[in-house]
Structure formats: structure tokens, C-alpha cells
C-alpha positions as CSV (number, residue, x, y, z in Angstrom):
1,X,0.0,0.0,0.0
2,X,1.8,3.2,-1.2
3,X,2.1,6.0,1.4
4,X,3.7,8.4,-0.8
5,X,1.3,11.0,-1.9
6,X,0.4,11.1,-5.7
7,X,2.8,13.4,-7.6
8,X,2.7,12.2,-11.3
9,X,4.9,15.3,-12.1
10,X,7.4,14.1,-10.3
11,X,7.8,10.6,-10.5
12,X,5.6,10.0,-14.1
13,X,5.9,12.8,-16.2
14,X,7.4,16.2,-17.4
15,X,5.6,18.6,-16.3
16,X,6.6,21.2,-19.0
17,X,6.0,18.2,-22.0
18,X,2.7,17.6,-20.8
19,X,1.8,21.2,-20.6
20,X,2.9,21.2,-24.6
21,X,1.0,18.0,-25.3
22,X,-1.6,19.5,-23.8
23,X,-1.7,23.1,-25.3
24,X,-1.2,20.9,-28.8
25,X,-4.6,19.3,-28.1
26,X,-6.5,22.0,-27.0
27,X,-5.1,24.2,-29.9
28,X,-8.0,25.9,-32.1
29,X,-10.3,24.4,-28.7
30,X,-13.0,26.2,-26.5
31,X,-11.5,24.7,-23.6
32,X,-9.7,21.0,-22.1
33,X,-7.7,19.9,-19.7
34,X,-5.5,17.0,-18.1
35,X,-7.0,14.9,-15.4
36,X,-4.8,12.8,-13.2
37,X,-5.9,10.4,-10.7
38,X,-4.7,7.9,-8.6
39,X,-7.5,5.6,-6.2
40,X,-7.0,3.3,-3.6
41,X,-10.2,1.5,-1.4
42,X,-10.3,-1.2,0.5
43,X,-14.3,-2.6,1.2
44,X,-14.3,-5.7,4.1
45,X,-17.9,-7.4,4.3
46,X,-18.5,-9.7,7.0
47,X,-21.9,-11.7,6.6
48,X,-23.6,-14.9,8.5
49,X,-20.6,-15.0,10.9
50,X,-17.4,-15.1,8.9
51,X,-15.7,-12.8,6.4
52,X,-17.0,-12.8,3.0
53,X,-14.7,-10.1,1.6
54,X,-11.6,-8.6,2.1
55,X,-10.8,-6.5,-1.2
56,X,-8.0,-3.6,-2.1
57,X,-8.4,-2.2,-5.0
58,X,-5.6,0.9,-6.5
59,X,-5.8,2.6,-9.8
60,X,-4.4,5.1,-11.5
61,X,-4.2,7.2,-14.8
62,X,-5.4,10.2,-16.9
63,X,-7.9,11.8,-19.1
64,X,-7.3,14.2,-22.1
65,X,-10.1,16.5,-23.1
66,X,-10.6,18.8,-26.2
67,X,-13.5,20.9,-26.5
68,X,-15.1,22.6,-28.9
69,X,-18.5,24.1,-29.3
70,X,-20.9,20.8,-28.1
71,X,-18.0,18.1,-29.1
72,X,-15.9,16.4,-27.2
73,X,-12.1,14.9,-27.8
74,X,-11.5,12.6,-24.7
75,X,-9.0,9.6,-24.6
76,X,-8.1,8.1,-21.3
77,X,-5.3,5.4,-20.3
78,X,-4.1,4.0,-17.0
79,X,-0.2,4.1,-18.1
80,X,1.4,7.4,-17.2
81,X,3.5,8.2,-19.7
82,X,4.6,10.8,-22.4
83,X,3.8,8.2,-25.1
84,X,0.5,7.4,-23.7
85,X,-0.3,11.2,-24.0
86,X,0.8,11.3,-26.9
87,X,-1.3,9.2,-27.8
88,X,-4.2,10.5,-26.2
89,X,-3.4,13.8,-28.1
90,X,-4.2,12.5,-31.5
91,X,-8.1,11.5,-30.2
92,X,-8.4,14.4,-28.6
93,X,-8.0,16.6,-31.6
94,X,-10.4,15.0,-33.6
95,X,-13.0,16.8,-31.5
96,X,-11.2,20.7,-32.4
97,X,-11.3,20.0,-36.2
98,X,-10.4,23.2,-38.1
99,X,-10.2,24.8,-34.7
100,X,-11.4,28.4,-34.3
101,X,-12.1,28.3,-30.9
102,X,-11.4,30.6,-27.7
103,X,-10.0,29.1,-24.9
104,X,-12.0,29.8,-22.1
105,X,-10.3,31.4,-18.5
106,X,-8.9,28.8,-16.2
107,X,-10.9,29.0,-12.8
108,X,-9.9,31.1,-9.9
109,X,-7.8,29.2,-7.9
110,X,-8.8,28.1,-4.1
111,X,-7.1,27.4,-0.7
112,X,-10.3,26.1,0.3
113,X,-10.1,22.5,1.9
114,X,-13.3,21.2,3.2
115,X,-12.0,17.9,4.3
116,X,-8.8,16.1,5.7
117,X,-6.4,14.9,3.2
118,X,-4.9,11.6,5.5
119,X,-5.2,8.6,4.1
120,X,-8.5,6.6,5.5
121,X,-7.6,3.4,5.2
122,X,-4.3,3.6,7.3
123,X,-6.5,5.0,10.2
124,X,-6.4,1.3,11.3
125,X,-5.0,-1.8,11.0
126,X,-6.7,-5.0,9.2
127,X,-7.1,-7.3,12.2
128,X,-8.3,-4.1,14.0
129,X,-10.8,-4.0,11.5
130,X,-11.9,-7.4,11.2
131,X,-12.5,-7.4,14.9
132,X,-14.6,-4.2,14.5
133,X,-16.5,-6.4,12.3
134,X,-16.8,-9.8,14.6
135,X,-17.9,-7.2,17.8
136,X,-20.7,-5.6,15.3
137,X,-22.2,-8.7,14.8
138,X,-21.9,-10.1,17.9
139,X,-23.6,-6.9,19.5
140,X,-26.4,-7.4,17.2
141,X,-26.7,-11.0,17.3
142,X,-27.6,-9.9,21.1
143,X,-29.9,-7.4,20.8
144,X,-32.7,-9.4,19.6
145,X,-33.0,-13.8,19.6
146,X,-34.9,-12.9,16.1
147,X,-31.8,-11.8,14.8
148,X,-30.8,-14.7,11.9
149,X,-28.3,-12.8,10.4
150,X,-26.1,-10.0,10.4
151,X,-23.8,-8.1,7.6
152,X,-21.2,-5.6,8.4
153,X,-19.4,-3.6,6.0
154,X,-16.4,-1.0,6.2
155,X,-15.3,1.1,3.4
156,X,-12.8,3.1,2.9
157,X,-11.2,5.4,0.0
158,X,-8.9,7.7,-1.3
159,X,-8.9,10.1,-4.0
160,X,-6.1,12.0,-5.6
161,X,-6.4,14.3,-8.4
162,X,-4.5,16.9,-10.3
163,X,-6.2,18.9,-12.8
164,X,-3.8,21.0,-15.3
165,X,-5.2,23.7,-17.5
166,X,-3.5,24.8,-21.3
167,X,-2.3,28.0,-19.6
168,X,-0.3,25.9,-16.7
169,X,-2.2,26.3,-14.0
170,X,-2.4,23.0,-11.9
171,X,-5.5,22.0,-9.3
172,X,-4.8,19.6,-7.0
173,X,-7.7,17.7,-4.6
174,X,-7.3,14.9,-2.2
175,X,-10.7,13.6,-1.5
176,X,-10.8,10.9,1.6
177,X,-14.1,8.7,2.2
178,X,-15.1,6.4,4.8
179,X,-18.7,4.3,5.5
180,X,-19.8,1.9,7.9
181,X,-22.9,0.0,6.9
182,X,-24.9,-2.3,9.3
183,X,-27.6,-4.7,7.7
184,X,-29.9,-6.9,10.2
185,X,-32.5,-9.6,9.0
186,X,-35.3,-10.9,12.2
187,X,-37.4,-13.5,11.7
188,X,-40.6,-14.2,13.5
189,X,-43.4,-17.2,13.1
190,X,-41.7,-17.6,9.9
191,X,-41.5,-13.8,8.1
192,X,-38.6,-12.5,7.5
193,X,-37.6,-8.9,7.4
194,X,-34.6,-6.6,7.3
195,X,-33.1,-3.5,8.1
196,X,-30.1,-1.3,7.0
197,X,-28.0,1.3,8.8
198,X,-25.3,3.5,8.1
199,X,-23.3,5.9,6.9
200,X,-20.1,8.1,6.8
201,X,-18.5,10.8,4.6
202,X,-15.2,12.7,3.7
203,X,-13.6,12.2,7.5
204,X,-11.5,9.0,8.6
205,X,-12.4,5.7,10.0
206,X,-11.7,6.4,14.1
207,X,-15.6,8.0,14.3
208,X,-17.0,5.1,12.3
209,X,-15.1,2.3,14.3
210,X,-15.9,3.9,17.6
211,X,-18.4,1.6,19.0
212,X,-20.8,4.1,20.4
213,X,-21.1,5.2,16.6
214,X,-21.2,1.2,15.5
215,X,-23.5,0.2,17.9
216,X,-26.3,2.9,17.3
217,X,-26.0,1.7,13.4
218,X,-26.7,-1.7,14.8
219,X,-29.8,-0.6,17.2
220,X,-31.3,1.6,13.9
221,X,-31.0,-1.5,11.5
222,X,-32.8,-3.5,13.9
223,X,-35.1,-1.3,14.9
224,X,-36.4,-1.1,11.4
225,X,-36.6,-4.7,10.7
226,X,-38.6,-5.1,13.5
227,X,-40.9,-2.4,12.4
228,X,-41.3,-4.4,8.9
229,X,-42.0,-7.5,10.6
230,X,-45.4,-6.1,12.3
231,X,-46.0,-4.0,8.3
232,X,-49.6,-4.2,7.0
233,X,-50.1,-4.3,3.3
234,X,-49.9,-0.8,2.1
235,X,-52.6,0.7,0.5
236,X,-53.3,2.5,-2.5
237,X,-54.9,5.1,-4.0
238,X,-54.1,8.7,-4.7
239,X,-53.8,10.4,-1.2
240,X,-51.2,13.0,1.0
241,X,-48.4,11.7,2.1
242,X,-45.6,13.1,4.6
243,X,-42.0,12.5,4.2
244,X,-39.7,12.2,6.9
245,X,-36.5,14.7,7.3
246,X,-33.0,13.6,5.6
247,X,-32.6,10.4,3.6
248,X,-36.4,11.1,2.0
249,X,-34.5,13.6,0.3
250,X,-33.2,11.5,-2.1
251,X,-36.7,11.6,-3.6
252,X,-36.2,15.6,-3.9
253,X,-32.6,14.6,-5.3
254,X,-33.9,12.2,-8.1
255,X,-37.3,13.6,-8.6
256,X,-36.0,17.3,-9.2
257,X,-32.5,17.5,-8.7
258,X,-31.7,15.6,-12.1
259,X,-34.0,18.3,-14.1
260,X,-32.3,20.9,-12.9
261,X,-28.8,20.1,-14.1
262,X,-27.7,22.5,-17.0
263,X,-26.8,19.8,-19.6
264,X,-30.9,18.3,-19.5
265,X,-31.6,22.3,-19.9
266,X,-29.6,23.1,-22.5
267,X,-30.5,20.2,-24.5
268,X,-33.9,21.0,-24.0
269,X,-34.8,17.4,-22.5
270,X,-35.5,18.5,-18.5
271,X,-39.2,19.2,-17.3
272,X,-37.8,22.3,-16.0
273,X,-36.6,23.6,-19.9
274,X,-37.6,27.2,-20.1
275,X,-39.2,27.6,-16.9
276,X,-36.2,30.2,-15.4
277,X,-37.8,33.0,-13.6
278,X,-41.0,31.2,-13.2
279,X,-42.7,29.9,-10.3
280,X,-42.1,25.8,-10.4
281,X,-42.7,25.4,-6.8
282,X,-45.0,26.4,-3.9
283,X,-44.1,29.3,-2.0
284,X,-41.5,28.8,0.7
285,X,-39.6,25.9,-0.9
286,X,-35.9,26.8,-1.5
287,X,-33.9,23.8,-2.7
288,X,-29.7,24.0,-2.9
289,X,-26.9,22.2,-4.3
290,X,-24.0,22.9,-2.1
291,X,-21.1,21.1,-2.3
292,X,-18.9,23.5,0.4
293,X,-20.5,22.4,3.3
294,X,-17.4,20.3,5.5
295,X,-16.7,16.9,5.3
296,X,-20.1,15.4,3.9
297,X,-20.0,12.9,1.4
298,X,-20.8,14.7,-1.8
299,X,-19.0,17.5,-0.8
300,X,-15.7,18.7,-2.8
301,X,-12.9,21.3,-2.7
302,X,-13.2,21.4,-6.1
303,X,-15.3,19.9,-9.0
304,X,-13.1,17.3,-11.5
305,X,-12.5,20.7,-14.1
306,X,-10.7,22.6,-11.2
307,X,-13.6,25.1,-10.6
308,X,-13.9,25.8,-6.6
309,X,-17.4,24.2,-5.4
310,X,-20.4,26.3,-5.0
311,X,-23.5,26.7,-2.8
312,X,-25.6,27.1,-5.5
313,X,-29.4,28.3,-4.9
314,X,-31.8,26.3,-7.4
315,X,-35.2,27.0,-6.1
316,X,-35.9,30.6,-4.3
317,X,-39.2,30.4,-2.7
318,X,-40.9,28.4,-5.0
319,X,-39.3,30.4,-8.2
320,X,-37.1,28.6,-10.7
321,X,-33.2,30.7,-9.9
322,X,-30.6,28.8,-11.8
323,X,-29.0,24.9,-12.6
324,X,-26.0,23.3,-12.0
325,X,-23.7,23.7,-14.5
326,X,-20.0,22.4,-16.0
327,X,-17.6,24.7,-17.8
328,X,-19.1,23.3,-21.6
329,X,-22.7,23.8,-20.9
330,X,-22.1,27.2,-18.7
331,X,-20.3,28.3,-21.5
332,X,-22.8,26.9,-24.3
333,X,-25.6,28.8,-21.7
334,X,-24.3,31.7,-21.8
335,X,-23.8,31.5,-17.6
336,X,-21.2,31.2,-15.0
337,X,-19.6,27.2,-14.0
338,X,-21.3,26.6,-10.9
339,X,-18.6,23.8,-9.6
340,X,-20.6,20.7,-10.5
341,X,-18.7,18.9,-12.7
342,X,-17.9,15.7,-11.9
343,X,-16.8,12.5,-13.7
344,X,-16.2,9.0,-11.8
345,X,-12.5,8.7,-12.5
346,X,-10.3,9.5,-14.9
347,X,-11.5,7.4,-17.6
348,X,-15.4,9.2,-17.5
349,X,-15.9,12.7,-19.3
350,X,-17.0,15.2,-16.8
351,X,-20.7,16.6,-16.8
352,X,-23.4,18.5,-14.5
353,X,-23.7,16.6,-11.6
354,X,-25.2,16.9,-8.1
355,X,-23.4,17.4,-5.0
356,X,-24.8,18.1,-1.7
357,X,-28.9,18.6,-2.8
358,X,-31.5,19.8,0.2
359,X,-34.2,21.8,0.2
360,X,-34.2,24.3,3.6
361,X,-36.9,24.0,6.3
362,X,-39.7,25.9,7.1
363,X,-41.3,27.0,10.3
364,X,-43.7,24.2,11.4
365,X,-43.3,21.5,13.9
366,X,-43.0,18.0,12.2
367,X,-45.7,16.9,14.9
368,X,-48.1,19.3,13.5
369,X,-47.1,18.6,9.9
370,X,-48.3,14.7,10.9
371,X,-51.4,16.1,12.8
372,X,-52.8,18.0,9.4
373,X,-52.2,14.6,7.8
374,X,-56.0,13.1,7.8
375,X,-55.7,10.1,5.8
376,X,-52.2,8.8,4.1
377,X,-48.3,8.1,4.4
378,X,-45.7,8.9,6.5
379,X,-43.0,7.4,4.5
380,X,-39.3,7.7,6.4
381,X,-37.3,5.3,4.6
382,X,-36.4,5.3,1.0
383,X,-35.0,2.1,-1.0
384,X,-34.6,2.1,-4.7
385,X,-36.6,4.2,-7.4
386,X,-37.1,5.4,-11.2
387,X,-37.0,8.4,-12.5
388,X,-37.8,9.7,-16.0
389,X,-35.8,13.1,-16.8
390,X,-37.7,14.5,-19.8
391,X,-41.0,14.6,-17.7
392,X,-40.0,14.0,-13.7
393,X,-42.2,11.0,-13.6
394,X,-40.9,8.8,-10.6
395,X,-41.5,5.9,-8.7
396,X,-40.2,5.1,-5.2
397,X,-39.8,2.2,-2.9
398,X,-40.9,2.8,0.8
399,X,-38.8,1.3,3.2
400,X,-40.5,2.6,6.2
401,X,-43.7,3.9,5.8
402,X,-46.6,4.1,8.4
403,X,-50.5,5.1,7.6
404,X,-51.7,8.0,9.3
405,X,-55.6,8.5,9.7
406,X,-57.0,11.8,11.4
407,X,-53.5,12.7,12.4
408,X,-52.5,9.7,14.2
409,X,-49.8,7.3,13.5
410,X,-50.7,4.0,12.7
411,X,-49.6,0.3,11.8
412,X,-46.2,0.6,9.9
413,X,-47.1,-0.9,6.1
414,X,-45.0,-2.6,3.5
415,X,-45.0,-2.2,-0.3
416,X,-45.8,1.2,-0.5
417,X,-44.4,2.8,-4.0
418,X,-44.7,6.6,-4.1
419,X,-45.7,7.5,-7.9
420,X,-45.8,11.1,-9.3
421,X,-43.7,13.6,-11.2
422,X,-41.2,16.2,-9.4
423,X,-42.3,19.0,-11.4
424,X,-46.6,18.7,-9.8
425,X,-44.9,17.2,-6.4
426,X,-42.9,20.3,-5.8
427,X,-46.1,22.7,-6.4
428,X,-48.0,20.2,-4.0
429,X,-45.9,21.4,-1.4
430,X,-48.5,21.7,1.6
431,X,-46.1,22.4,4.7
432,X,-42.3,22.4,5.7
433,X,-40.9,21.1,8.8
434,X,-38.7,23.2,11.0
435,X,-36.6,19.9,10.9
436,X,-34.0,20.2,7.8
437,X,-31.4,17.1,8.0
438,X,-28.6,16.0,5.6
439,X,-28.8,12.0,5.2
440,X,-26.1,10.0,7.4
441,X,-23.7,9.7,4.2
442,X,-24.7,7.0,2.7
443,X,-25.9,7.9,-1.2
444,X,-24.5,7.3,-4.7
445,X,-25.7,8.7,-7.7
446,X,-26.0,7.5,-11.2
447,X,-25.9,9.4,-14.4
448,X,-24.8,7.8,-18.1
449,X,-23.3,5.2,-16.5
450,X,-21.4,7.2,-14.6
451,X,-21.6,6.7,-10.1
452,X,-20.6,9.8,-7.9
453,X,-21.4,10.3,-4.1
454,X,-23.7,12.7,-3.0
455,X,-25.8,13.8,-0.4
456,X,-29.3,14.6,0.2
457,X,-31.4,16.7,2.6
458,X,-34.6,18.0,3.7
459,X,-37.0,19.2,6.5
460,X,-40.4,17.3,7.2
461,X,-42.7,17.7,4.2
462,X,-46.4,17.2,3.5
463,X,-47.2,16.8,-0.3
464,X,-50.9,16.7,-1.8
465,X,-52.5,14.4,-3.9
466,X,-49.7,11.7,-4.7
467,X,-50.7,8.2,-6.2
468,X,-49.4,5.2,-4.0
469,X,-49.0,2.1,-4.5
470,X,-49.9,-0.4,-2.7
471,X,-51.4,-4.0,-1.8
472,X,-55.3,-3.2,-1.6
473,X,-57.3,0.0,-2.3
């Protein structure tokens, strides 16, 4: 496992010939850039008792981009090495034809660092961490004789980049991540049922492994299992429903968030094409991508072009303010780069991505907001969902839900799928909870194949008139 930190200057390449490679590529171009990276994570899984994986993983390399007008030149390889860029020169080209361009400004450089740039996975040792492992499921295994089995997971990652520009100008980004996961399954006269939790973000491992922080993780995923053993079929039918603060953002995050990205706008292919200025949600709803805020998981010092990170207002009460945007579509949109974009590794093209997306709270108490709720869902947990860009349509997994009738909390129910589209869900915006919460760090997003981390955020929210479904009418 290499300590040395990631210099490919210095021990791969010439700086001053990779500068002319790359000013030779983006020559005639709108704009480029050379994208270094090198990754190393290390994921152990221990499930029904015993280890099931122990895996390291490093990888490194770089990505050559041309740009000019809407096309792309990008050619990526994981060997380091003049020849290699070289190489990736010639692809790259291709995209600049007869040139003509005007390269566009480097971005202002930053001192900003939202996050610690140790190495994660050296915050402790293997058999330190396999033990974490055995005393999670041990602990678990003893909170409950309907525990049958147990799964533990610890992740951890580190991220090195260095982004040079034609004029010379090098960004450099060291991007830690850590997660502990905890999944439970009870049983009970023969149902089975389970329950996930976890978490973590941009800090190291010592938090995660502390067992006060485990052993919550352990007492949440039970917790909902057991509240999914005693579920009732969910019903269905076209009703209210509330959503819990936090994770149920990721519903505001795949419902919205997504149309709201400049390259969707541009293209003319988001619900929310040529709606800026206009009134797309109900008064009082303000949503945000921010990607400054310290050591959350989608957070970064800087997006994968070099542009510092932004805390970027989408939504102002209810009116339509701006998108997220990368350098090409900013520049295409005749608007500012906003810090979003992103690209998996080195061998993705970057593009508009999310960061950190919430929408702020409001005023109410979430009790009240349950207590206006006459008949419908309280929905607190999220699993997997669908979303259609082009008209917001989405469908969602519950994975704790409860039915409410005249303001009262009820059985907890299983199978309920929340159906609607972002665009009619965020006008149906009935009350906001004085309660605004970022998830625990736990959320990936994908996009063209691409997966980034992200986070996700909101208060307590009642919505009108959304179609669930469910087991019985």
C-alpha cells in the first residue's frame, strides 16, 4: 500500500512536456484539460458470521479532453506516460477540427479544503478492523434472539487528483471517504424482514469504528426490521403523504434534482426547460446544491475541471433561480460554471452533476405537519426508485412507511411505492418542517453510467394528492 502521496509530475511525467501535449490538443479548442488520478479502497464485508470479503483495490491514470463548441475529444489510459499522451493527443484533436475556438479562462484558484487529506484506510489496521467487524455482529446478534443474520461492511477510499489547464495552472484535490454500513434480517413465526444502517462521509475511520457510533447503526437497523416484521399491506390510492426529514430527500434529489442540471436544460430534455424566472414550486420551498459544506459525502474542494465548489441556490421560494452547471454547458448557456462537474474517474468525461442537494426548512413543527395529515403516508425510509428526466415521472420504494388516519400514527405498512412527477410534487408542497437534516452519508448517484457520491437533505414535508401504491385499495 503506497504512502507516498500522488505526484505524477514528479515521479511519471514532465511537467513542462505535458503542458505542450496539452496546449497541442487543445489548440483551435474552446476549452480541455489533463486529469490525473490515482485511487485506492479497501471494502471488508463480514456476513452470517465469517468474512466474506476482504478486497483492495488501487488505480491510477489520466484523461485528455478537447472541447469545442458541443464536441468532445477525450481519450483516457491507466499508463502514465509521455507516449501514452501522446497518444491520447491525437483522439483528442479529432474533436477541435479546423479549430477556431477561444480558450475559455482557467478558474480562480482556491485554498479552500473542506476535508482532511490523511489517508483513510491507514486509520487502522486489518485485524483491528476485522474485529470491528466480529464485535458488530456479535452486538447485534444480542440485541434481539430474532436476529438470523447480520452483515457488516467497512469502506474506505482515497482520492487523488491533479487537474492542469492549457495555460499551466495546476488544481490539486485529495478527497478521503469512509462508511460503515450495518444490515440486520429478524425472523418471526416464519416472516422474515430486514433493516439497513449507516453511513459516513469525507472524515476517517476512528468516528466510524468507535463503538458508540457502530453500535447505534446496529440498534437503527434492527429497529427497522422489526418495524417491517409487524407491516400491514400498504394501501393505494391517490392520497397525501408526509416524508420524513433527511434520507427522504433523495426523492427531492432524483425527482427534481436531475431536471435541474444544466446539460438536461440546455438540450432541451428537462421538465424544468424554459421555466427560469418562473414559479415551479410552492411558495417557501428553497432547494440547494451545495457542495462547500465540511466533510459530507458529496461535498468537494473542487469539482473534476478545477472550478472551486459552490453553494448554489436552485429554487428561491418556489421560483425557478438557476441549474447546476460544467464549464461546456455554462459556457454553451451563456452563464457562470457553478462547480458541478464531476466525472467518476479519470476514464469518464466530466458533466453537471449533483453534489450536496436539500431543500431548507420551514417553520412548522414536524408533529403538526403529521397532525394536518388526515388520511395517508408517512413514509421515512427510502430504498430504490425510477425516474424519468424529460417529464420528472418517478416511482419510489418505501422502506418505512406508516399510515396516518385523522393525524394519528398507525400500523407501519410494507409495499408502498410513491408515484408522481417532481415538477406537480414540488407545487404540491403543503407544509415544511422546522426539521432540515442531511442524510447519514450514505448515497451514490448515477448518471450515463457514470456513479458519484452525493448527499441529500430535507426538513419534514407534506405533499398533496400523490398516487401510492400499494397491496389493496
Amino acid at each position: 500500500m503506497p504512502d507516498s502521496q500522488f505526484r505524477p509530475f514528479e515521479t511519471a511525467l514532465d511537467r513542462d512536456k505535458a503542458l505542450a501535449l496539452l496546449q497541442v490538443a487543445t489548440n483551435g479548442a474552446d476549452d480541455g484539460e489533463l486529469f490525473l488520478e490515482r485511487r485506492r479502497s479497501e471494502v471488508l464485508v463480514f456476513d452470517d458470521g465469517r468474512v466474506k470479503t476482504a478486497s483492495y483495490d488501487a488505480s491510477e491514470g489520466f484523461g485528455l479532453r478537447a472541447v469545442r463548441g458541443e464536441v468532445a475529444g477525450y481519450a483516457h489510459s491507466s499508463e502514465l506516460s509521455e507516449s501514452a499522451l501522446k497518444r491520447a493527443v491525437e483522439t483528442a484533436q479529432l474533436a477541435v477540427g479546423a479549430g477556431g475556438g477561444v480558450l475559455a479562462d482557467a478558474p480562480k484558484p482556491t485554498n479552500a479544503r473542506l476535508y482532511s487529506d490523511e489517508d483513510p484506510i491507514s486509520d487502522a489496521s486489518f485485524p483491528v478492523k476485522v474485529e470491528t467487524l466480529r464485535d458488530i455482529d456479535a452486538y447485534a446478534r444480542g440485541l434481539d434472539p430474532r436476529v438470523v443474520q447480520v452483515s457488516a461492511t467497512i469502506a474506505a477510499s482515497l482520492q487523488e487528483v491533479e487537474i492542469m489547464r492549457p495555460d499551466g495552472i495546476v488544481a490539486r484535490d485529495v478527497r478521503p471517504m469512509t462508511r460503515v454500513n450495518v444490515s440486520i434480517i429478524v425472523e418471526d413465526q416464519g416472516r422474515r424482514e430486514s433493516g439497513t444502517s449507516g453511513g459516513g462521509g469525507r472524515v476517517g475511520l476512528d468516528g466510524l469504528l468507535d463503538p458508540a457510533d457502530w453500535q447505534a447503526k446496529a440498534r437503527e437497523a434492527l429497529r427497522i426490521a422489526c418495524v417491517n416484521l409487524e407491516a400491514l399491506p400498504a394501501p393505494a390510492g391517490v392520497m397525501d403523504i408526509v416524508l420524513g426529514p433527511g434520507w427522504p430527500g433523495i426523492l427531492l434529489h432524483e425527482a427534481v434534482g436531475h431536471g435541474l442540471e444544466g446539460d438536461f436544460n440546455r438540450k432541451g430534455s428537462s421538465a424544468f426547460s424554459g421555466l427560469m424566472g418562473q414559479q415551479v414550486a410552492a411558495r417557501g420551498v428553497t432547494v440547494l446544491d451545495d457542495g462547500t459544506i465540511p466533510d459530507r459525502r458529496g461535498s468537494i474542494s473542487i469539482d473534476d475541471e478545477g472550478t472551486p465548489s459552490g453553494k448554489n441556490v436552485l429554487i428561491e421560494d418556489g421560483i425557478l433561480v438557476g441549474f447546476m452547471q460544467d464549464r461546456q454547458n455554462a459556457r454553451l448557456m451563456g452563464v457562470e460554471p457553478t462547480g458541478n462537474g464531476r466525472r467518476e474517474s479519470y476514464a469518464h468525461i466530466p458533466m453537471p452533476r449533483m453534489t450536496n442537494t436539500y431543500m431548507l426548512g420551514g417553520e412548522t413543527a414536524p408533529d403538526d405537519i403529521v397532525a394536518d395529515l388526515k388520511d395517508g403516508i408517512y413514509a421515512v425510509g427510502f430504498g430504490g426508485g425510477q425516474v424519468d428526466i424529460t417529464n420528472g415521472k418517478f416511482v419510489f420504494s418505501c422502506t418505512e412507511a406508516y399510515r396516518v388516519r385523522n393525524g394519528k400514527i398507525e400500523a407501519p405498512v410494507k409495499g408502498a411505492t410513491l408515484i408522481g412527477d417532481g415538477a406537480t410534487a414540488l407545487k404540491q408542497i403543503r407544509a415544511l418542517g422546522n426539521d432540515m437534516a442531511l442524510d447519514p452519508g450514505m448515497g451514490n448517484c448515477g448518471k450515463q453510467g457514470q456513479w458519484v457520491p452525493v448527499g441529500v437533505g430535507q426538513p419534514t414535508v407534506m405533499i398533496g394528492g400523490l398516487t401510492v401504491g400499494g397491496a389493496s385499495a
